[in-house]
C-alpha positions in Angstrom: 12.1 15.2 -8.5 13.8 18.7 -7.8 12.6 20.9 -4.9 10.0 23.5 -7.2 8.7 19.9 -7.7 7.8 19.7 -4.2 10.6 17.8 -2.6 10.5 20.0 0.2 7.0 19.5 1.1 5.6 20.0 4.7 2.9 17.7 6.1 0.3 19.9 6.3 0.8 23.2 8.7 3.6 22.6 11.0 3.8 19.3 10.3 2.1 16.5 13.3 2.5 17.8 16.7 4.2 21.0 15.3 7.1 19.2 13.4 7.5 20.2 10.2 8.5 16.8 7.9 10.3 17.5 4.7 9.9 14.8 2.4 13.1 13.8 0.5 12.2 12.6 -2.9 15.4 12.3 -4.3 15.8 8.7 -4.4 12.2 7.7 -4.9 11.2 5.1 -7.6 7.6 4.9 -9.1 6.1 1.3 -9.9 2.9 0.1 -11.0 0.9 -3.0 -9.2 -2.3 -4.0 -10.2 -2.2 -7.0 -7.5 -1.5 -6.8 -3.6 -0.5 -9.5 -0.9 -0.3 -9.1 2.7 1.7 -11.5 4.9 3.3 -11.0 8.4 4.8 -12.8 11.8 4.4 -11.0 15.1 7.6 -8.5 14.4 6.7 -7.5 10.8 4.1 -6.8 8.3 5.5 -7.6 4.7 3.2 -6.3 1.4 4.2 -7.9 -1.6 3.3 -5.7 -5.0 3.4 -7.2 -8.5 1.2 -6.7 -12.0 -1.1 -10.0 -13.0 0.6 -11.0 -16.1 -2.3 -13.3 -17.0 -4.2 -11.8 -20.0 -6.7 -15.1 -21.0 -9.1 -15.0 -18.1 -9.6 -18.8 -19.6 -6.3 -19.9 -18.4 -6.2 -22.3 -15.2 -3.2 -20.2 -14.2 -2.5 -17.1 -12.8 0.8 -15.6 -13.3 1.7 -12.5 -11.2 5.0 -10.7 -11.3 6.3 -10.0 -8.1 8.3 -6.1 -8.5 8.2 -4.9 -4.9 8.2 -5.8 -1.5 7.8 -3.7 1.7 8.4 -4.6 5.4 6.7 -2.8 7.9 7.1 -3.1 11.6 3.1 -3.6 13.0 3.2 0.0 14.1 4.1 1.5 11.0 1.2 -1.4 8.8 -1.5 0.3 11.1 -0.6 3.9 10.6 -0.5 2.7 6.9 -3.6 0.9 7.2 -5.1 4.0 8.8 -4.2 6.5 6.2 -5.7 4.0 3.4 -8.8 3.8 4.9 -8.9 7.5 4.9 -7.7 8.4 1.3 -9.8 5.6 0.3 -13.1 6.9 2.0 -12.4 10.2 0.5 -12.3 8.6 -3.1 -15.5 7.3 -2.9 -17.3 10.1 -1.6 -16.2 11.7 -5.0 -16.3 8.9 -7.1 -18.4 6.4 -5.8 -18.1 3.1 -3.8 -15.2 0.6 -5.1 -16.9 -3.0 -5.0 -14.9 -5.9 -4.3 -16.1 -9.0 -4.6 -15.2 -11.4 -1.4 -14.0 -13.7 -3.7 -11.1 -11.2 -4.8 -9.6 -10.7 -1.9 -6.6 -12.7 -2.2 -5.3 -14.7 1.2 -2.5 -14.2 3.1 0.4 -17.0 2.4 1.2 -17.2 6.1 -1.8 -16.7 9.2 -1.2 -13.0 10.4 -0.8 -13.1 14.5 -4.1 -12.8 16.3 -2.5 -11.3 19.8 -3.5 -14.9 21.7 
């Protein structure tokens, strides 16, 4: 994306605590997941991202293409987690509540740290 693109974007005015951040999209790379995983240890968050590749809802077997996976320290998975919960409550005071069944929500492969 070239700068009149908005490669040289601030965050907002003067940026958090009056540093401006310029966002360097030069290198970015733009992928599509319609399927999210969330696994960590006590030193790092990891998201997994792929597409569900299983198109007969009667099959037995869920296949899901795994494209991208991010590792977060925890520090960095709660500001994340944070600005989510923020764009996401904006969403649906525009367009309504997203419901998700409990039964979606897929489970972590490995038990996330409790802070015992």
């Amino acid at each position: 994306m070239s700068k009149e693109q908005g490669g040289n974007r601030p965050a907002g005015p003067g940026g958090e605590g009056g540093i401006r951040v310029r966002w360097d999209d030069t290198g970015m790379r733009s992928s599509y997941a319609n399927v999210c995983n969330v696994t960590g240890t006590r030193e790092e968050i990891v998201l997994l991202f792929g597409v569900n590749q299983s198109w007969n809802a009667a099959s037995r077997e869920l296949v899901i293409q795994l494209l991208e996976r991010i590792t977060l320290n925890p520090y960095a998975a709660k500001r994340l987690n944070l600005l989510l919960a923020r764009v996401l409550k904006e969403y649906e005071s525009r367009y309504g509540a997203l419901p998700i069944e409990v039964g979606e929500q897929p489970r972590p492969s490995e038990p996330l740290p409790t802070g015992e």
